[in-house]
Structure formats: C-alpha cells, structure tokens
C-alpha positions as CSV (number, residue, x, y, z in Angstrom):
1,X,0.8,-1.5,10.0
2,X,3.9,0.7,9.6
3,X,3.0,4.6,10.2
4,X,5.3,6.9,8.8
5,X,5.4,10.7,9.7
6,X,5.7,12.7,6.9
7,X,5.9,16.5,7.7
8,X,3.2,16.4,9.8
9,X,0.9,14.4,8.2
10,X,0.8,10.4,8.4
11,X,1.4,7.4,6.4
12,X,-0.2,4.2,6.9
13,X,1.1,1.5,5.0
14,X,-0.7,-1.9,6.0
15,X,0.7,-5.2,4.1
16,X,-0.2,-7.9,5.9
17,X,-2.2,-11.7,5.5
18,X,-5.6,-11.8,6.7
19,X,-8.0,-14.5,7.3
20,X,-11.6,-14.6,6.1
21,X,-14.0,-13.7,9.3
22,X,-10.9,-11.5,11.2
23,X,-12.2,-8.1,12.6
24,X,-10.1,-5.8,14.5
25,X,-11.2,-1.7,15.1
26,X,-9.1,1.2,14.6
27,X,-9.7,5.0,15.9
28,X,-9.7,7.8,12.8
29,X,-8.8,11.1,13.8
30,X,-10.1,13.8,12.7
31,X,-9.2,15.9,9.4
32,X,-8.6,14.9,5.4
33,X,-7.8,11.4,5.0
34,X,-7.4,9.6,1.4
35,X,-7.5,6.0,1.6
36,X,-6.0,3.4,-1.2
37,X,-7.3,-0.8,-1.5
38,X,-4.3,-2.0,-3.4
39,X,-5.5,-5.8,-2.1
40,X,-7.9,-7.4,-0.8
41,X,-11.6,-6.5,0.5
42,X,-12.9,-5.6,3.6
43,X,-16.2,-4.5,5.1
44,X,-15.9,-1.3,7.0
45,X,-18.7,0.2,10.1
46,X,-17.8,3.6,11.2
47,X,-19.7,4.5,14.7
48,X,-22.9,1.7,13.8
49,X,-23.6,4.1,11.1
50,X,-24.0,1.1,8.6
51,X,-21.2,-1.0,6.0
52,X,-19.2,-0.2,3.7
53,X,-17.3,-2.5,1.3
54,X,-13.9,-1.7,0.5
55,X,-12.3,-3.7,-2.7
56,X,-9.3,-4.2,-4.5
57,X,-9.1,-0.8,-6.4
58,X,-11.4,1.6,-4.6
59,X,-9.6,4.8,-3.2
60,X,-11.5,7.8,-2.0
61,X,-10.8,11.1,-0.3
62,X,-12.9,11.6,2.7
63,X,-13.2,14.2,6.5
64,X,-13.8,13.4,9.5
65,X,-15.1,16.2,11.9
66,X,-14.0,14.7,14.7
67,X,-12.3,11.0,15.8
68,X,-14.0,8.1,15.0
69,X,-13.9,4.3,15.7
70,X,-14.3,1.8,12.9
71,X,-15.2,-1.7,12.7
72,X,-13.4,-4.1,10.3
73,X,-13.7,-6.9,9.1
74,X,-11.7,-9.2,6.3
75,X,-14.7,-10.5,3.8
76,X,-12.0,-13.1,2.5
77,X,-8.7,-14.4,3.4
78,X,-5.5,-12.8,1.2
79,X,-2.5,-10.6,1.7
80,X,-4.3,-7.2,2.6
81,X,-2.7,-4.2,0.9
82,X,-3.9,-0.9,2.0
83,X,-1.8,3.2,1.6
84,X,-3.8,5.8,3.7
85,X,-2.7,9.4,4.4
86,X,-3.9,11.8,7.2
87,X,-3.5,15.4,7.5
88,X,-5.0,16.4,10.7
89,X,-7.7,19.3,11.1
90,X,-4.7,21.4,12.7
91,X,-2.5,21.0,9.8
92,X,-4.9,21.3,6.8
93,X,-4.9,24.9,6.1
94,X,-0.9,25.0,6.6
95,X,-0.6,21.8,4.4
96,X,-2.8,22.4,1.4
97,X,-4.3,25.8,1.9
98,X,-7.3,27.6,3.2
99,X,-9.4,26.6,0.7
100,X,-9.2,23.4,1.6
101,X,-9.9,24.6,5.1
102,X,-13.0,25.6,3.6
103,X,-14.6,22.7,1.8
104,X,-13.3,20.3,5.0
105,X,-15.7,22.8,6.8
106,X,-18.6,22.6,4.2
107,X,-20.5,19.6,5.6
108,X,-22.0,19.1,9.1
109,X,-19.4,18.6,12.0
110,X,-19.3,15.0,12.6
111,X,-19.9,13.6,9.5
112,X,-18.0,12.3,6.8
113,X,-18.0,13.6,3.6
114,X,-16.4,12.0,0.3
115,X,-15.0,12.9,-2.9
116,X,-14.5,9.9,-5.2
117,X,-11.9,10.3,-7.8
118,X,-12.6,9.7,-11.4
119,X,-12.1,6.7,-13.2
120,X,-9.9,6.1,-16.1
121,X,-6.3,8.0,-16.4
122,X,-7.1,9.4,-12.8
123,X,-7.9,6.4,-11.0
124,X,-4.8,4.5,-12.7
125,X,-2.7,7.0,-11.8
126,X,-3.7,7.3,-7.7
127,X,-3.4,3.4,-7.7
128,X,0.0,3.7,-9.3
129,X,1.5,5.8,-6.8
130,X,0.3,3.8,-4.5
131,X,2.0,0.8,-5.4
132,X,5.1,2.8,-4.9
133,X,4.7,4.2,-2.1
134,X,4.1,0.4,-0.5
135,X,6.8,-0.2,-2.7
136,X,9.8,2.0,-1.5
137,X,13.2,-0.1,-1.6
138,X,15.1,2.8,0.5
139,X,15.7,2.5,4.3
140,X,16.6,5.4,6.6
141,X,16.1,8.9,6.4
142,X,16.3,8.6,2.4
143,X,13.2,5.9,3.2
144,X,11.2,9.0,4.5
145,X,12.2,11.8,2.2
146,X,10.8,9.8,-0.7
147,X,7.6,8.7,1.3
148,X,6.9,12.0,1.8
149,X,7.0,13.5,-1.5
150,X,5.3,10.0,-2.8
151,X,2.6,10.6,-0.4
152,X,2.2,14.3,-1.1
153,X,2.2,13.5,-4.7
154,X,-0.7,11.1,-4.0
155,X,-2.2,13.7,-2.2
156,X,-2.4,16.7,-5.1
157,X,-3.6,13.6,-8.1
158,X,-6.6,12.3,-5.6
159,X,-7.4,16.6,-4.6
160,X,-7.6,17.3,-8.1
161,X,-11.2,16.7,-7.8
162,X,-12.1,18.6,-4.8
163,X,-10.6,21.4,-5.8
164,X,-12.3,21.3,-9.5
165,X,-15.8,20.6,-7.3
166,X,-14.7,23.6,-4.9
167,X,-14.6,25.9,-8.0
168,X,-17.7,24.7,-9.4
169,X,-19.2,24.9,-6.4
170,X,-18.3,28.9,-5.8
171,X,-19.1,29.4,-9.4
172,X,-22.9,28.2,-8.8
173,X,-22.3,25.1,-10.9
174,X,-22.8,22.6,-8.5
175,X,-24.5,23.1,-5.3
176,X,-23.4,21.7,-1.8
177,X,-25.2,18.9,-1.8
178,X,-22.6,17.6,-4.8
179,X,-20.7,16.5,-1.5
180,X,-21.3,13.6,-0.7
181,X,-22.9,12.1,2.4
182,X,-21.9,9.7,4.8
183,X,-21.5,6.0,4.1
184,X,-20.2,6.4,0.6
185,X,-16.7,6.6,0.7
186,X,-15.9,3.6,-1.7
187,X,-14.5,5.2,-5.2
188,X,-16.5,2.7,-7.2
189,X,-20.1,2.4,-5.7
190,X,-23.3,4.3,-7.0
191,X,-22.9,5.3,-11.0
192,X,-21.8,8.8,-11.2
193,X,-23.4,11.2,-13.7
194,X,-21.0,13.6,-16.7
195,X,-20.7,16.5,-13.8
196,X,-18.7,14.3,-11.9
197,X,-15.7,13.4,-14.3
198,X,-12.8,15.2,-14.2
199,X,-9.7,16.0,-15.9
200,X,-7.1,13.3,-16.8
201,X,-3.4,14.9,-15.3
202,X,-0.5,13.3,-16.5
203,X,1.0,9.8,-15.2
204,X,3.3,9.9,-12.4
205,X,5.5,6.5,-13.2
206,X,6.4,3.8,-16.0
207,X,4.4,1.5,-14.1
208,X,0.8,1.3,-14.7
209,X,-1.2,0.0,-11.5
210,X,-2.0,-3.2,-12.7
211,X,2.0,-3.9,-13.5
212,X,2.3,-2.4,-10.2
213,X,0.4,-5.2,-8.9
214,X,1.6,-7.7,-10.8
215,X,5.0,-7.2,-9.6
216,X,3.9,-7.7,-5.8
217,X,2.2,-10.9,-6.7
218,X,5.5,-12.0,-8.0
219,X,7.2,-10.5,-5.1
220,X,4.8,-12.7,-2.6
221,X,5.2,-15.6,-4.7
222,X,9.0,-15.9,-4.0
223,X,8.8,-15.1,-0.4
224,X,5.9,-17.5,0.8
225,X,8.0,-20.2,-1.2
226,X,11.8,-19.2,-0.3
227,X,12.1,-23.7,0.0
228,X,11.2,-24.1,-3.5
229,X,11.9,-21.3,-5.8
230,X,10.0,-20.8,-9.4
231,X,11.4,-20.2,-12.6
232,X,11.2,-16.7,-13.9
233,X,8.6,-18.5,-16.6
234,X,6.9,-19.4,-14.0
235,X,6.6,-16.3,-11.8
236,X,5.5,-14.1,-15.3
237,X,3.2,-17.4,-16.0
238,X,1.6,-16.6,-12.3
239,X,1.1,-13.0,-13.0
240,X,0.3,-13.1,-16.8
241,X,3.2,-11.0,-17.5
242,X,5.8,-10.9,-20.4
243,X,8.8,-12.9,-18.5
244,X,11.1,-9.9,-19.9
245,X,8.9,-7.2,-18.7
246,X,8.6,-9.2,-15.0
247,X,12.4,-9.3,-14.6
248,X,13.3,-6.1,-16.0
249,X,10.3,-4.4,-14.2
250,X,11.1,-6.3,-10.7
251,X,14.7,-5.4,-10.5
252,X,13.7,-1.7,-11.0
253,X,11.2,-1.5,-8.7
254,X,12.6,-3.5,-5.7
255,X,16.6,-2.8,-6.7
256,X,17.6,-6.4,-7.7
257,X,16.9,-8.8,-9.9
258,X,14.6,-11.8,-9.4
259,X,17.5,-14.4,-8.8
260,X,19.4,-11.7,-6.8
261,X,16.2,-10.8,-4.5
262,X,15.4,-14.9,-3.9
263,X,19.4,-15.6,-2.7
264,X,19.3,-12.7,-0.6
265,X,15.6,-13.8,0.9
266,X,16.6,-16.8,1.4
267,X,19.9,-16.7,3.3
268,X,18.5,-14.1,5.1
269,X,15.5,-16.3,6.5
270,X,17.8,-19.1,7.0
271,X,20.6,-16.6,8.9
272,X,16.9,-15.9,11.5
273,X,16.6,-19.4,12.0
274,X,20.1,-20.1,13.0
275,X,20.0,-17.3,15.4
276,X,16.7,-18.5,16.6
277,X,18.7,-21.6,18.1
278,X,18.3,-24.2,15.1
279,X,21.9,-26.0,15.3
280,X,21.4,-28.5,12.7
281,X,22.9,-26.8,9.5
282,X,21.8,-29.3,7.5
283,X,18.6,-29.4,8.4
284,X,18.0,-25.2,7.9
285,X,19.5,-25.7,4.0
286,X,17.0,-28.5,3.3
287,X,14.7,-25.8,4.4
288,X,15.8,-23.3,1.8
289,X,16.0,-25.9,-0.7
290,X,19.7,-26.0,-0.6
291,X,22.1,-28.5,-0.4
292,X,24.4,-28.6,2.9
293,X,27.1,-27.7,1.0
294,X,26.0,-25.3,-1.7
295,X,24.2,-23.9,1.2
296,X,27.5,-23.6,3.2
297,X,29.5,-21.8,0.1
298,X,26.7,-19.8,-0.3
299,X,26.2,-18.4,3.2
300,X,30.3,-17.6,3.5
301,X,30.0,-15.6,0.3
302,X,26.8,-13.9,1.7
303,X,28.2,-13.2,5.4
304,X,31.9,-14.3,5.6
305,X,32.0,-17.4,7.9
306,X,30.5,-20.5,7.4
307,X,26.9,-21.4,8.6
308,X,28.6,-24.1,11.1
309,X,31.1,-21.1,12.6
310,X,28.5,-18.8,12.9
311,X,25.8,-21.1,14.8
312,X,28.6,-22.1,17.1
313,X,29.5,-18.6,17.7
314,X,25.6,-18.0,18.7
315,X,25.5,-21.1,21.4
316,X,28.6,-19.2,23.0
C-alpha cells in the first residue's frame, strides 16, 4: 500500500495479489473518506458492526466520527486494486468548505454515513480517474503534484452528490434521513429510487474505465510473464481490445510502447537477479527468454557494460 500525502489529505493506492481466504485489519481515521474497487472483491467488518462486500466497481463517499478498525478479508484470489482518499476531520472545512463541515456533522458521532454516487456518466467518470491516478507514469515531486490534483479532481466528481443532497436537504426536499446509515457504503447495493440520481458532469479523460482497466490487464499480463512475452494480438485478444487501440492507448498511458515497456521490464528484472548474486549469465537470459547472446547485446545497449562485467563487478 503506497500512501501519498497530498496537501494534507492522503492517498492510498493499494495494488497488490491477494489470495482467496487472506484477512488482514486496518485502522480508519476519522473524517471524509471516498473509496474506489478498481479490482477485485473483498468483504469488509467495521468494529463487528456486520459485512460489507466491496466489488470490482463500487466506490462510495463515506465519514467516520471517530477512528475505526476494519476487518478484511479477500473473497477470491486476484490482483487487488483499490484508490482511497482521506481528508481528516481537522482539514475538512479548510479543504472543501464549511458546508461540508456541516453535512460531515449531520449524522450521529460515531457512525458512518454514506453517499453513493450515481450510476451511469458519473460512476464511469469516478472509476476513470481512478485508473489514473493508480496509473501515474511520473516519479518525484512531479509524481505528487499530479496525484494531488488527480485525487482532488476525484474528490469534487464523487462530492457532486453530497453537495446536490446538502441543497435539497436545506431546501426541505429531502429530509436527513436521505443520509444514509451505517453498513451501506458499497455504491451498488440496495436499488436507489429517481431522488437519488444526479447530474452527469463532463468526462475527465479519453479513457473510459473499462479501457482503463483493460490496459492494466495488459499491463499485468506482460509482467507476470516477462520469460515468455505475448504478441500484441495476443495481449488485445486477452483484454478484448482493438490491437490498435491497446498499443496506442498503452503507450499513452504508461509513456512507452508495448515492446518498449516489456525490454525495459525485462532487463530490469534480470539486472535484480544479477545483483541478487545469480553469477550464471546464461542461466538469468534463459529466464527472460533470451538468448545468452542477444541477451548480452541487449543488456550493454540498456546499461553500458556487458552482463558478464557487471556481475563480476558485483562479486568484488
């Protein structure tokens, strides 16, 4: 779990493989929270108040009035994708407003409350900024200027909501009690009624979610098999997409292109094993799939010294 501070508020960015069965717990502090499932499903148990199942897709904007210790665990085994963002109690009102003050304030203190975003245009485009916030090729301090606005970004398309149901709510068109209680904080559980649809605001990227997330199946693909590298036919086949749209779209969202990414993967794992001790140079290209010596002209061109040189230069 990478957490990224950003302005005061936090990132979580979890991408990681998780077996079927594994449970871990996590404290929540207290404040606004908005929570993304990009992959994967999980079954979630805040203080034995009952569980909650979190799938691929569901997103929803939720307080806590204080900290809070959750249960997880995975409900099958997969690469678990997950984008959260905090903005503690302290910082809400200097963050977002007083109003938002306000409706954090509007249910019982200790309890969570939660607004679920709307489906459709909404819901698409929360998912898609998702993907590129998990998504962000830049390192550094440029890494965390772009997470930040990403995430703040995020922030405004999934408070769209709260803020319309705010309104309503001052206006006497909803009452209190539109809020949401406890336990339901998945985006797609009970079926919602007209009052609770909202207005579509305008897409944030190119990418629509689910070519979001087809791009990071292809990008999984290559890594977990760096030894035997697929076609680009047979990445799009994988994905079901257009094998034009999967290169074009994978070299603008990770800053390469699909061959470029796999060399580049793929020296680099095979640079960690030779500085892990393997001596046998042979033996680490078989393990990219190379050949010794297109391995060896390879590596030079990559690093400038041979893959012999620079394991000898490691022993010494």
């Amino acid at each position: 779990m990478e957490i990224v501070d950003t302005l005061g508020t936090y990132l979580f960015l979890g991408d990681t493989d998780v077996s079927s069965g594994a449970q871990w717990r996590s404290n929540m502090s207290d404040g606004l929270w908005f929570g993304c499932m990009l992959h994967g499903e999980l079954s979630i148990e805040e203080n034995g108040s009952g569980k909650t199942v979190w799938s691929k897709g569901d997103h929803a904007l939720f307080s806590l009035g204080q900290s809070s210790e959750i249960q997880h665990e995975a409900l099958a085994s997969s690469n678990l994708k997950t984008v959260f963002l905090h903005i503690p109690s302290d910082k809400i009102e200097q963050t977002l407003g007083s109003e938002f003050t306000d409706i954090c304030e509007a249910h019982h203190p200790g309890e969570i409350f939660s607004i679920e975003p709307s489906r459709g245009a909404h819901a698409e485009t929360v998912r898609a900024l998702a993907w590129q916030i998990l998504s962000c090729p830049l390192t550094g301090p440029m890494r965390r200027c772009y997470l930040t606005g990403k995430s703040l970004e995020m922030m405004a398309v999934a408070l769209e909501p709260a803020s319309q149901m705010l309104a309503w709510r001052r206006s006497g068109q909803v009452s209190a009690g539109r809020v949401a209680p406890r336990k339901s904080i998945s985006a797609h559980g009970a079926e919602k009624d007209k009052s609770s649809t909202f207005s579509k605001p305008r897409k944030a990227s190119k990418f629509r979610a689910m070519e979001m997330e087809a791009l990071h199946a292809a990008r999984d693909i290559i890594l977990k098999n760096l030894h035997a590298p697929s076609t680009i036919q047979e990445l799009a086949a994988a994905v079901a997409m257009n094998p034009r749209k999967l290169s074009d779209g994978f070299a603008e969202l990770f800053g390469s292109p699909i061959y470029t990414f796999t060399k580049d993967k793929r020296l680099a794992a095979a640079r960690l094993r030779i500085e892990a001790g393997e001596t046998c140079v042979s033996q680490v290209a078989y393990s990219m799939g190379y050949t010794p010596s297109h391995f060896a002209t390879e590596f030079k061109k990559r690093y400038g010294v041979s893959p012999k040189a620079f394991a000898q230069n490691r022993t010494h």
